[in-house]
C-alpha positions as CSV (number, residue, x, y, z in Angstrom):
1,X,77.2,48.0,-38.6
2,X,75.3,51.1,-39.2
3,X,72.7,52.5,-37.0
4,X,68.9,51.8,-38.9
5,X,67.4,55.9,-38.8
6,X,64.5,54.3,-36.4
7,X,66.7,53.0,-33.6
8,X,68.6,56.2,-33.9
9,X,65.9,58.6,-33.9
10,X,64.5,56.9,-30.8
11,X,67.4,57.2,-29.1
12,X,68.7,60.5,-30.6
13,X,65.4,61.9,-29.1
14,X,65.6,60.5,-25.8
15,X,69.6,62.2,-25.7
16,X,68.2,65.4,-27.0
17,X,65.4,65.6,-24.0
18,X,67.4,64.7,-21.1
19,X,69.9,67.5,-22.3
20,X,67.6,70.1,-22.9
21,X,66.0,69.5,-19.3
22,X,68.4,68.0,-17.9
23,X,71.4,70.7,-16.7
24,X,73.8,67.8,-15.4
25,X,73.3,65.6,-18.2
26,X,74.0,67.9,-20.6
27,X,77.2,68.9,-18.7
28,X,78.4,64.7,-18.8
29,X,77.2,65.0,-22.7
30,X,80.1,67.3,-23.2
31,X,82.4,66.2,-20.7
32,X,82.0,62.2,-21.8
33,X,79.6,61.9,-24.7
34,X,80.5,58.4,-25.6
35,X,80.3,57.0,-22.5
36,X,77.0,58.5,-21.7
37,X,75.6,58.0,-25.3
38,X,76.3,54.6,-25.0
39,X,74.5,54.1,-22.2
40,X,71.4,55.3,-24.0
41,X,72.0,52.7,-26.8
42,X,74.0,55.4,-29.6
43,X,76.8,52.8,-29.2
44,X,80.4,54.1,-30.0
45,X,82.9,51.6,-30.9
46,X,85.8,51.2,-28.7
47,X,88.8,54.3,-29.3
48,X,85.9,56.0,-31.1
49,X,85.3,59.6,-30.5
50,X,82.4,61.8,-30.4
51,X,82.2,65.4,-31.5
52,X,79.4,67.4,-30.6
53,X,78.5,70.0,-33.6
54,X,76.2,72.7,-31.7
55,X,77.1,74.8,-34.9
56,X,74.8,72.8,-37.4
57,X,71.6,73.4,-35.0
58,X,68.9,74.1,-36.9
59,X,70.6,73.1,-40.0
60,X,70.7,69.8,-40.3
61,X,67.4,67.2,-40.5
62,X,67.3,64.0,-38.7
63,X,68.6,62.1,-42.3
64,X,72.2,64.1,-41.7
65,X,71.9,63.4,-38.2
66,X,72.1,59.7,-39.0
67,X,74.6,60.0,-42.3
68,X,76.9,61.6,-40.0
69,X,76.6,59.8,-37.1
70,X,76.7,56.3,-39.5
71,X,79.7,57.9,-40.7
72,X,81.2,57.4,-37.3
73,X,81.5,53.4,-37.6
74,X,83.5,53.3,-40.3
75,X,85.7,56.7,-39.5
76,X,85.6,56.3,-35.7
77,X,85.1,59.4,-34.8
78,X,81.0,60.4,-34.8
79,X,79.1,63.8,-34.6
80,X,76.7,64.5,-32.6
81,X,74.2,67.2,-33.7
82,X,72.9,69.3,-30.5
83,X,70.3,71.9,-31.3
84,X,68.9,74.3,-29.0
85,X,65.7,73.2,-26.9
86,X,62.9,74.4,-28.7
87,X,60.8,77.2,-27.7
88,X,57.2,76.2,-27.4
89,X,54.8,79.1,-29.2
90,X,57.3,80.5,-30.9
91,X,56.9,80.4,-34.8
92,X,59.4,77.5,-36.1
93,X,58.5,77.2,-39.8
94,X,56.6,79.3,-42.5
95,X,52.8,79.0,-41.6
96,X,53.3,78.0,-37.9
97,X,52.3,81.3,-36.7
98,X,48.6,81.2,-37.1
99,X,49.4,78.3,-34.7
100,X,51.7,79.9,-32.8
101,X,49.1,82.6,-32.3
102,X,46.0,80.6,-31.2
103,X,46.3,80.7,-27.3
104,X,42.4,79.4,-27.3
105,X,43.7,75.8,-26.5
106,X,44.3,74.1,-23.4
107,X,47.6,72.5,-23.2
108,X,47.9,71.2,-19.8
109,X,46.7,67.8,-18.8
110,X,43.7,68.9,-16.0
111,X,40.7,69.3,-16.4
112,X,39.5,73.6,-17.1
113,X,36.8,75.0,-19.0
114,X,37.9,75.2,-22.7
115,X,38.4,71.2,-22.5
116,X,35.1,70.5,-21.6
């Protein structure tokens, strides 16, 4: 049964995070991806394989990202899409870099002078 786009983006997301802070876990997403993704609920049917496409980063939105991983139940072998970790203040779209630019905000989480 495919995988409805909201259960995989939730998961999707919480595999994306743990390998782009995580050093080990991105080394057992390589070595093992489909016994590790299982674990965080991207199920792979048994004698399925996982491919992990690091060449489509940036390419790809999160629709493909489900097509192709959907694709994986019925083919048995899934992909994987593993961008690079975003860079935080660096411009990611047209228009983001008047945002990029503004450094007057406070982005951490105590308490300083331009948050009160």
């Amino acid at each position: 049964m495919p995988m409805d786009p909201a259960t995989f983006t939730h998961n999707y997301s919480k595999v994306l995070v743990n390998a782009w802070t995580d050093k080990n876990y991105l080394s057992l997403l390589l070595k093992d991806p489909a016994s590790l993704l299982n674990q965080a609920g991207l199920l792979v049917k048994p004698g399925g394989t996982v491919d992990i496409n690091q060449a489509m980063a940036g390419k790809a939105d999160i629709n493909a990202a489900v097509d192709a991983w959907n694709q994986g139940e019925k083919s048995g072998r899934y992909v994987l899409y593993l961008p690079p970790q975003p860079q935080l203040g660096m411009e990611t779209s047209a228009g983001a870099s008047a945002v990029a630019a503004d450094t007057s905000y406070c982005c951490c989480c105590t308490p300083c002078c331009t948050c009160t």
